[in-house]
C-alpha positions in Angstrom: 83.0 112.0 100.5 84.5 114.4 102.8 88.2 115.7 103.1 89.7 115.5 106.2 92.3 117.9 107.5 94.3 115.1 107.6 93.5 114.3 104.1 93.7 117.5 103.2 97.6 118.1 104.6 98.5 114.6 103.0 97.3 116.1 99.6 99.2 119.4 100.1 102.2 117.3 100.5 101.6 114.9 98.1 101.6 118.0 95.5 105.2 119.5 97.5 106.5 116.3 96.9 105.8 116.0 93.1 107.2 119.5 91.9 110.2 118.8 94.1 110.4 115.3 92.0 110.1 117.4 88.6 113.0 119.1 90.0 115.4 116.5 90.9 115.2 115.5 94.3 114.3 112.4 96.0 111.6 113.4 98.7 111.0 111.2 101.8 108.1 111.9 103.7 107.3 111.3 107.2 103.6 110.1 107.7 101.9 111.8 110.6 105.0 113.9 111.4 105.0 115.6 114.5 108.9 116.6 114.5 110.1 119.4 113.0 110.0 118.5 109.1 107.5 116.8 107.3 109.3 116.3 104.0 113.0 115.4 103.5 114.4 116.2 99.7 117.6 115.3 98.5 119.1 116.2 95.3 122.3 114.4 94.3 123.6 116.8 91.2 123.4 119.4 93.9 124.4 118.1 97.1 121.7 119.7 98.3 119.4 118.6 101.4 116.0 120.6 101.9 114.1 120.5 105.2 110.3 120.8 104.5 107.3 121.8 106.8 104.2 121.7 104.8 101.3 124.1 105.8 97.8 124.4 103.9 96.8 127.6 105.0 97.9 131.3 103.8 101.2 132.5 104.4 101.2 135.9 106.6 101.8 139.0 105.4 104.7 139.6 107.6 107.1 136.8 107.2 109.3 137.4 109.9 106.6 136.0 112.5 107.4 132.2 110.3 110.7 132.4 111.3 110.3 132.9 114.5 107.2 130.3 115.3 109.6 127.8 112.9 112.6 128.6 114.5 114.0 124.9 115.3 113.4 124.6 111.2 115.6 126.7 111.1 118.1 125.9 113.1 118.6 122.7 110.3 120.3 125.1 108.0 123.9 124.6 107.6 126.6 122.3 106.1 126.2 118.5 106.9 128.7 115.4 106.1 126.6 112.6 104.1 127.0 109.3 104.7 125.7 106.4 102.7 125.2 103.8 105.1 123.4 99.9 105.5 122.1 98.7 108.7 122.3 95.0 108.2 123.7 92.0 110.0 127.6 91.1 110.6 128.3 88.1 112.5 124.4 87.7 113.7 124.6 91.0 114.5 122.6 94.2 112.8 125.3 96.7 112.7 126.2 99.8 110.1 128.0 99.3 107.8 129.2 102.3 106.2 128.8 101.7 101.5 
């Protein structure tokens, strides 16, 4: 049976998604991404929030050209406020409702 490319990327993140795991973080994926990030990872003894693009090919020798084609990646970093929030209903009424 033949690998697909699509197959193929889902694999590459599959195996992202399992070393971040052994590290601590709980990884949310988002299936046939087209947006800037294909994996989210969360670690809560860190308070730390990674942005992931996943790529199967070879990294370029010169690095700098990543930044530049990834540049709205990029513009993720920085320091967030996290909420925990529901989205449930209130009065027959979905709402947030903030936990």
């Amino acid at each position: 049976m033949k690998t697909t490319p699509y197959k193929y990327g889902y694999l590459v993140e599959q195996y992202c998604k399992s070393i971040l795991k052994k590290q601590g973080y709980i990884v949310f994926r988002s299936a046939r991404s087209k947006g800037i990030a294909d994996l989210t990872a969360v670690n809560p003894q860190k308070h730390e929030i990674l942005f992931i693009q996943v790529k199967k090919q070879e990294a370029p020798k010169n690095v700098s050209l990543l930044a530049k084609k990834y540049s709205k990646l990029s513009q993720l970093k920085g320091q967030y406020t996290c909420k925990t929030l529901l989205f449930m209903k209130e009065n027959r009424k979905y709402t947030f409702i903030e936990v």
